[in-house]
N, C-alpha and C positions, 0 to 999 in steps of 0.2 A: 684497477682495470685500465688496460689500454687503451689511448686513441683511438685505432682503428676500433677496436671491440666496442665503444660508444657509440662508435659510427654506425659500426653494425646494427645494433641494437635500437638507435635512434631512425634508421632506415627502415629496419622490420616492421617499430611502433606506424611507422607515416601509411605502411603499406596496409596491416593491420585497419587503419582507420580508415584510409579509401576504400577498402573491400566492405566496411560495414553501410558507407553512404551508400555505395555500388545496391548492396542488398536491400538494405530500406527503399531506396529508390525504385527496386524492382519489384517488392512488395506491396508497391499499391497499384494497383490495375484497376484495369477497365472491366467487370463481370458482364457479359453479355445476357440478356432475357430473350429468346428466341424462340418461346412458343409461351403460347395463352394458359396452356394446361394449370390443372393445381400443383402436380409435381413431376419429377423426370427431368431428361435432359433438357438443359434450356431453361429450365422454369424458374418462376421468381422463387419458390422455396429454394429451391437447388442453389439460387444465387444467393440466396442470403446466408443460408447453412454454409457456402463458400468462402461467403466476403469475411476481409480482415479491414482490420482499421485500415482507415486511410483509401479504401476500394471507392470504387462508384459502382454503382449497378445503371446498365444504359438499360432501357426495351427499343428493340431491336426487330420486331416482329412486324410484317411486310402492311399496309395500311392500317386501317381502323379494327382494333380488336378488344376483347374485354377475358380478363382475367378471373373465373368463377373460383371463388376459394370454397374448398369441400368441407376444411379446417381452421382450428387459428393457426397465424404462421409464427415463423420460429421470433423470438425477442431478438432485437439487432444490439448487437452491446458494443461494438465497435463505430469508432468513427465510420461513417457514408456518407455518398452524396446520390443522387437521382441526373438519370440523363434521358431526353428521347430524341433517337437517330432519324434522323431528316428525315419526312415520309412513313413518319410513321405516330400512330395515336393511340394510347394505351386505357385501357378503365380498370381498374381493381375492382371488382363486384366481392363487397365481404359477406352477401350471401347469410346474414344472421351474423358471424362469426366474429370473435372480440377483435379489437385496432390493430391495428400494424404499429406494434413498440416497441421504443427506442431507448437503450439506457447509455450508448454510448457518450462521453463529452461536448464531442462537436456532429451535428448532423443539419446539413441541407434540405429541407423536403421539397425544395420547387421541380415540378416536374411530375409530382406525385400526384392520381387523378383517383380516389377512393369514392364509393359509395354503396349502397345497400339495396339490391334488386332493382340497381339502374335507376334508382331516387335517391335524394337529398338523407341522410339518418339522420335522425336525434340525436343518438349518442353520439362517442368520440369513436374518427376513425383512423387516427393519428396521435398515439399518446404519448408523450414525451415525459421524461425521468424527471426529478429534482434538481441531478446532477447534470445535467444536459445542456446545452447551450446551442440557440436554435441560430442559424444566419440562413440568408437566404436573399438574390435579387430575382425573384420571379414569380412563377403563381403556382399555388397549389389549391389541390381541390379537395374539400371533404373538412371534417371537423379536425380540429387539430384543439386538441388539451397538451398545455403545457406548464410547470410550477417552478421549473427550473430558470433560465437568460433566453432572453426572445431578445433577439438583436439583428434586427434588417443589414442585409450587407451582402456583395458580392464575396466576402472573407471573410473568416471568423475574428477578423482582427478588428481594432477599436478604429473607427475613422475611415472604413471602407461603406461606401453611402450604397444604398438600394431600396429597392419598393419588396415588401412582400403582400403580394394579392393574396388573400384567404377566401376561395371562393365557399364559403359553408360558416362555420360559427367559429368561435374562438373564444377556448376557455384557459385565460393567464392567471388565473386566482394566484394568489400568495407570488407570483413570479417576478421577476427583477427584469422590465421593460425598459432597456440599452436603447438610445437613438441618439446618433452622428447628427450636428448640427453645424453647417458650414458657412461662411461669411469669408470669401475669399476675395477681392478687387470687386467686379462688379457681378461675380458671381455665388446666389445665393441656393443653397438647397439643403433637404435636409433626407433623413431617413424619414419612409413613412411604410406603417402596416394599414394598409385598407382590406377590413372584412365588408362584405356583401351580406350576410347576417347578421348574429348578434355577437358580442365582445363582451366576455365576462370579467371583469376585473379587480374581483373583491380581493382586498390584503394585498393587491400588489404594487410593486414603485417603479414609479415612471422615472428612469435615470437617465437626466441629458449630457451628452460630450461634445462640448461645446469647440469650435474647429474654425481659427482665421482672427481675425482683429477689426474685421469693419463694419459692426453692427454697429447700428443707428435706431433711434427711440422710433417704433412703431414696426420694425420689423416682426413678419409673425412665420411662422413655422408650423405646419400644418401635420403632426405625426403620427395620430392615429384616428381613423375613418371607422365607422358603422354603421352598417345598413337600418338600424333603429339603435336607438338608445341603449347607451353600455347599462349594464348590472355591472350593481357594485361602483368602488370608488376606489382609485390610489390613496394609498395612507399618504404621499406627501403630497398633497392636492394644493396647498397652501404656501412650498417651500419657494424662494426665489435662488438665483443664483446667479451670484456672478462672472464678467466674460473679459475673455482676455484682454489684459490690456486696454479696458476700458472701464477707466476707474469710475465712472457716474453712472455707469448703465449696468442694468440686471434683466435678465429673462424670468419670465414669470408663467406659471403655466393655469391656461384658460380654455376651459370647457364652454363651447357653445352653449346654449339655451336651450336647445331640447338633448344633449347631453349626447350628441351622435359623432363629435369632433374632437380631439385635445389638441392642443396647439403651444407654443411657449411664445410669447408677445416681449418685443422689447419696450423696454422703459426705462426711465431717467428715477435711480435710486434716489434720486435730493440729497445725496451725500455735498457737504461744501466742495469748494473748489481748495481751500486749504489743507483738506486729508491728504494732497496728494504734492504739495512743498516744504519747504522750511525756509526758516532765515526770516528775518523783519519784514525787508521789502517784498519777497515773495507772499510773505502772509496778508501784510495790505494790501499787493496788489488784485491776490486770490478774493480777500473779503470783500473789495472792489466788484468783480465782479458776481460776487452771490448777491449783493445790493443791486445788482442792476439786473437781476433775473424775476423780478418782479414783475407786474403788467406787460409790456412791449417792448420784452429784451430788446437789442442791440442782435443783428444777425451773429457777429462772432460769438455773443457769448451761448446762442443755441446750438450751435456749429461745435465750441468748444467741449460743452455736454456731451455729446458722440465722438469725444477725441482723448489721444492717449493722452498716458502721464505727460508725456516728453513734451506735446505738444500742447498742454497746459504752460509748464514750466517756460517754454520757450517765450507762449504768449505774456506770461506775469514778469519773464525779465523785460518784452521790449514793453510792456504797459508802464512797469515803473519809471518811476523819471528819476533813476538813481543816478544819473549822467550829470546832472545840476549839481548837488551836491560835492558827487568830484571834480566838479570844475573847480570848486574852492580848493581841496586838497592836492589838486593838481598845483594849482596856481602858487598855491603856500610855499612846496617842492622846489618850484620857479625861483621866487623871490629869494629864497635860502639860497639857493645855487648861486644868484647874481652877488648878495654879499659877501658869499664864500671868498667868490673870484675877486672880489673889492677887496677884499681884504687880505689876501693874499700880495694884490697887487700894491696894495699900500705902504703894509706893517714891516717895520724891520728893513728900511732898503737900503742894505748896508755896501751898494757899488755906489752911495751918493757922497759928495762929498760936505758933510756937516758943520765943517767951518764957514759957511756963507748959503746965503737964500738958494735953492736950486729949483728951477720950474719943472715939473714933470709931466705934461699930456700925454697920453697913448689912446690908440685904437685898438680894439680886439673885435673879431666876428666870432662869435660861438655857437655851438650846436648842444642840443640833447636831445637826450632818448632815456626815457623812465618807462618801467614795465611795473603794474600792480595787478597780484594775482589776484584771483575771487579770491574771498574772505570767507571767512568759517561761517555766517552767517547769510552765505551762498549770494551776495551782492556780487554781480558781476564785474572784474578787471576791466583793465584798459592799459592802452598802451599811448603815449604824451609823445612827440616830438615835437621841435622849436628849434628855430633858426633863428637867429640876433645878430645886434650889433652892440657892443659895449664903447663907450665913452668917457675920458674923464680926464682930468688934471688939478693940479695941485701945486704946494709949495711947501718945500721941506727950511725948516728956520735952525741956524747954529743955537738954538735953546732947545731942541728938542722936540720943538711943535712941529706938527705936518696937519696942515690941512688939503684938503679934497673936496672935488664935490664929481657926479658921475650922473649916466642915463643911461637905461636901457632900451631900446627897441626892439619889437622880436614878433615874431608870426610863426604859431604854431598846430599842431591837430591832434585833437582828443579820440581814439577809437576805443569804443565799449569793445571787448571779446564774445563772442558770439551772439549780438544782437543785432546790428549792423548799424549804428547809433555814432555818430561821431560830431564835433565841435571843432571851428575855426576862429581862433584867437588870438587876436594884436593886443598887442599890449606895449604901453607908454610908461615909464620911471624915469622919477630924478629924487637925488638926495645928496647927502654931503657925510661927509667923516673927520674926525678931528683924531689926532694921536700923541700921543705925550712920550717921549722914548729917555729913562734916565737910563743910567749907568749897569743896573741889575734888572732893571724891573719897565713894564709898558702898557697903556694904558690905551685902547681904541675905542671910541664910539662913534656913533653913524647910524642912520636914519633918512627915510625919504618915504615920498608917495606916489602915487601912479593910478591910471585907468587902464583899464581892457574891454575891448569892444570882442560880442561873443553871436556869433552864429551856430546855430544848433540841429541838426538835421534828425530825427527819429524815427528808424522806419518801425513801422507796426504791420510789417507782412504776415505775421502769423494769426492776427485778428480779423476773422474775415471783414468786407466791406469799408478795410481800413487800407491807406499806402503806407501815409506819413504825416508827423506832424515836425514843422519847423520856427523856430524862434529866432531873433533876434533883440537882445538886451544889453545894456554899458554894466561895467562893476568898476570897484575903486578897492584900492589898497592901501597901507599904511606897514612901514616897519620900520625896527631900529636893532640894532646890534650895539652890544658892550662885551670887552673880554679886557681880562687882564694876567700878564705871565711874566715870568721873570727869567732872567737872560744867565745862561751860563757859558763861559767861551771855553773850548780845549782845540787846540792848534789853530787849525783854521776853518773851526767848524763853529755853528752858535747853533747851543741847544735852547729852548723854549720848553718850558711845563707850561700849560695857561689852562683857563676856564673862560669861555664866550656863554653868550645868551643870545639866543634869539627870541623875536617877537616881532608876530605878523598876524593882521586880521584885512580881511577879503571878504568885501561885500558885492552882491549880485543883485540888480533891479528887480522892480517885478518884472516875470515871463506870461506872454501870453501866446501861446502856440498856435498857428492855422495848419492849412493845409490839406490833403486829402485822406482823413480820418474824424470813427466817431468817439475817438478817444485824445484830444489835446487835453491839454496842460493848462492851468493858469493858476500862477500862484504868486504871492509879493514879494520873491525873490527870499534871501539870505543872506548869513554871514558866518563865517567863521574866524575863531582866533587860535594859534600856535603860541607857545611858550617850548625853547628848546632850548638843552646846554649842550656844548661840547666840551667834554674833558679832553685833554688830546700832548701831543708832544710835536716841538715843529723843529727842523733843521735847515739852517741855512746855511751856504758856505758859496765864499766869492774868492776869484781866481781871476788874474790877466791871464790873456790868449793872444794871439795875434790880430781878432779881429776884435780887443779893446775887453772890460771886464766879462764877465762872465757871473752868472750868480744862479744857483739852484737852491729850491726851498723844496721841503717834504716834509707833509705832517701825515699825521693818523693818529686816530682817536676813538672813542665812542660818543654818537648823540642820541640823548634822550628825549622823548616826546611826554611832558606834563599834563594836559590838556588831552582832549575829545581826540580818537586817533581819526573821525569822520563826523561831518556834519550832515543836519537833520532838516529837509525840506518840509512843508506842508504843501501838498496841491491839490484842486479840485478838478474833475473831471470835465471839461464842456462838451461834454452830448450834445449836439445839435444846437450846438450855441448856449445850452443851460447849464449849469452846476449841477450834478446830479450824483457826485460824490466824492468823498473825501478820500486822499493818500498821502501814507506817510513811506518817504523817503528818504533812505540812509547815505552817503557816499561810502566808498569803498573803503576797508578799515587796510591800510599800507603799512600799521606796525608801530609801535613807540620806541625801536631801538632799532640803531643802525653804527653797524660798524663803517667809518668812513677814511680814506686817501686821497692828501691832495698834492699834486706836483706841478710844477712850475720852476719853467727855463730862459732865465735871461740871456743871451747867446748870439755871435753875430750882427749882420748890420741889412736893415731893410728901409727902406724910402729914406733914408738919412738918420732913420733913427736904429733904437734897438731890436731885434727880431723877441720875441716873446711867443712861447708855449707854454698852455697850461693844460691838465686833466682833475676834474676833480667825480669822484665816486665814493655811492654810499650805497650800502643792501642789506636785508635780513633777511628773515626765509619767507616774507612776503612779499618784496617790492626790492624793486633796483633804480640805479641815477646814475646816468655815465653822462658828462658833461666836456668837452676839448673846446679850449679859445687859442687862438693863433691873431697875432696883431705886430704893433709898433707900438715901443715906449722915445718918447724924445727927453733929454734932459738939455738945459737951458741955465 
């Protein structure tokens, strides 16, 4: 077929379907009622023998009149609704005569005013099918039997809220009793059917739809009303239900005492607080607070109870005090990095001249930036920067020995990811290195110790009656390095195979947290220990230039982590100055393998000595370390 004949035809279809909305849309009208009569023009028979689904029938008939039916009237099987035109007041008088029924799907009856020689009837004057589904926001008069969906509402759709006044009896036996329940901001309401008689309710279920997220333990929901005491009972008289997005809280449905009201009442299911996390520290700190839900909570953790997932979760990561623990695996990070650079700047410095003693001091200032993502056991990340200063010097001997000794200085800031949690940390090192350089082969070790002084900020905003808790504590370090590799030369390049070792353990004082929170910290501190290899290959090669030698090193490698990839605090909680419970806390798990690059640039002339650049990086799919020093080397 051709283009255009697609077109054609894809034209025709579109026309086609607007003509059918066109029609449906005009098929449902307005029926007018304009006389009282039983039948004839105008008459409520007339209109309903008329009506198609989807119609309203209005009365339309000039003040206050009454409708005598001589008959029963015709069964309505289609969708209707009921309307009365301003100024005007209608009665159905059924005169003996059976209900006015309805088998259609959807029918409205508000609006509808039935009764039996201008009183109240016994029987039903309003009967509704099985298949039927009743809406309605307004009032109607007269008995209404119904066994099909009774669902209050200005629409037959789910979540459209309305009252339906039943001025007369109400019989929902075996029926499926629909009501919208809303909890919007500080907007609460719900569907309600109020009979003025009696409500018969045997075999039928009361089904709630529940609408919004900010229900709170005590909320009550008023939805069906009786002028006396229903008959009958909901089969699910008993059931509770859960609401959105509010994992500790359930609706429960409660009948007054003399059995005239139902209502659904909120309440606190006692579900734990760890149904709704994972991970270690998320689980201690959840079990934390089910311990503290005892006699005279804490306001956060009542507050917590009427709160979502999210806003649990948030509260158990700033509760944990997983921040401690990473300060060790931060610091570890640290240390590794400053002997990297020591050793870099040490091993191999083949622009020195070997035939006699040479003195070597240099400066460098460095920076880094380490990023450690959440961990699979949903311990929150952080992000490390440090500013430094590196120092050192040394003396290279025509036998091959070099000795050194080195300090670092450095001021840096810990921030947790998404808890607002962050640590300011100085930190003090010094140590020394010895290296032995024969002919094939080389031989480095080096070691030293150090303190860091640690400020600690925590905010706890998401716990209510809580700000923050803040620390300050000293820690101490220890490490040492050995590696050894052997030297292959090809032109003017020297290659290295080697194997190092690391090893490094960081201890933290005890903490004692203050501040403006009923959740601090105190615990007797910690320590952690590292064991690390690096397998690796190094290259170096020296050159004259104009502005005097020249020498560039490149390694890469992989290092592996033997040892705890995270250490494990214990702390207790001080409520109100007391102990009042126990946490255990993880640091963040950063990975036990990392592929790493290091370079370095001897080049140039700065304050009379040598200009010096280095970068050293390492990352796996959990964690990264970018590190650059720029300095002076002197030789002597």
């Amino acid at each position: 077929m051709s283009k255009p004949a697609l077109r054609r035809k894809r034209h025709a279809l579109l026309a086609l379907l607007g003509i059918s909305l066109l029609v449906n849309q005009a098929s449902a009208v307005d029926i007018f009622v304009t006389s009282n009569a039983d039948s004839g023009a105008g008459s409520l028979r007339e209109a309903i023998t008329n009506a198609s689904s989807g119609d309203r029938i209005v009365f339309n008939t000039p003040g206050s009149s009454t409708i005598q039916l001589l008959s029963d009237l015709p069964v309505i099987p289609g969708d209707v609704s009921f309307d009365v035109a301003t100024g005007t007041t209608v009665a159905i008088d059924r005169n003996g005569n059976g209900p006015l029924t309805f088998t259609g799907s959807l029918v409205d009856p508000t609006q509808l005013n039935i009764n039996t020689g201008g009183v109240a009837s016994l029987d039903a004057d309003i009967d509704m099918s099985s298949t039927t589904r009743v809406f309605g926001n307004g009032d109607v008069t007269g008995n209404m039997t119904t066994a099909g969906t009774l669902a209050p509402g200005a629409t037959s759709t789910a979540g459209s809220l309305g009252t339906l006044n039943v001025t007369g009896n109400l019989d929902a036996s075996n029926a499926s009793v629909q009501v919208d329940i809303s909890d919007i901001g500080a907007t609460t309401e719900s569907d309600l059917i109020d009979v003025t008689g009696t409500a018969t309710i045997t075999d039928a279920e009361l089904v709630p739809n529940f609408i919004g997220s900010q229900y709170k333990v005590g909320d009550s929901f008023v939805v069906l009303e009786s002028g006396s005491p229903v008959v009958g009972a909901f089969t699910n008289e008993s059931d509770v239900y859960a609401l959105p997005n509010r994992p500790f809280l359930e609706a429960a449905m409660s009948a007054s005492g003399t059995r005239d009201q139902f209502s659904f009442i909120v309440q606190d299911n006692n579900d734990s607080f760890t149904t709704v996390v994972s991970g270690s520290n998320q689980t201690s700190a959840a079990g934390l607070l089910d311990d503290l839900r005892g006699g005279s909570p804490p306001a956060a953790v009542t507050t917590l109870r009427d709160g979502s997932a999210d806003q649990v979760v948030t509260a158990v990561d700033q509760l944990s005090g997983s921040i401690y623990p990473s300060l060790i695996g931060a610091e570890i990070n640290h240390i590794q990095n400053n002997l990297e650079s020591i050793r870099d700047r040490v091993v191999m410095q083949t622009d020195l001249d070997r035939r006699q003693c040479q003195i070597t001091p240099w400066v460098r200032a460095y920076g880094i930036t380490s990023e450690v993502d959440q961990d699979d056991l949903q311990t929150v990340g952080y992000r490390h920067q440090v500013g430094g200063l590196e120092l050192g010097g040394g003396v290279a001997s025509p036998n091959g020995l070099a000795l050194h000794s080195f300090a670092h200085l450095a001021s840096g800031d810990l921030e947790t990811r998404g808890v607002d949690q962050h640590a300011n940390i100085d930190s003090y090192r010094m140590g020394g290195s010895v290296e032995y350089l024969a002919e094939h082969v080389y031989l480095v070790a080096a070691g030293g110790a150090g303190t860091q002084d640690y400020e600690v900020r925590r905010s706890l905003s998401a716990l209510e009656g809580s700000d923050f808790a803040e620390s300050r504590f000293d820690g101490s370090s220890q490490f040492g390095y050995f590696e050894i590799g052997t030297l292959f030369s090809h032109a003017a390049t020297l290659w290295s195979p080697y194997l190092a070792l690391h090893t490094t353990r960081v201890e933290l004082d005890a903490i004692t947290e203050t501040g403006d929170a009923d959740f601090a910290l105190i615990n007797d501190g910690g320590s952690g220990e590292s064991l690390r290899s690096v397998l690796g290959l190094s290259l170096n090669q020296s050159a004259p230039t104009p502005l005097g030698i020249a020498t560039t090193r490149l390694r890469f490698g992989w290092m592996h982590e033997y040892l705890d990839e995270s250490e494990t605090f214990l702390s207790q909680v001080a409520n109100g100055g007391t102990p009042t419970g126990s946490l255990e806390d993880r640091g963040v798990m950063a990975g036990d393998d990392w592929a790493i690059l290091r370079a370095q640039v001897d080049m140039g002339v700065l304050l009379g000595g040598q200009f010096t650049v280095a970068y050293l990086g390492q990352a796996n799919s959990d964690s990264s370390f970018n590190s650059l020093l720029a300095g002076t080397r002197w030789i002597f």
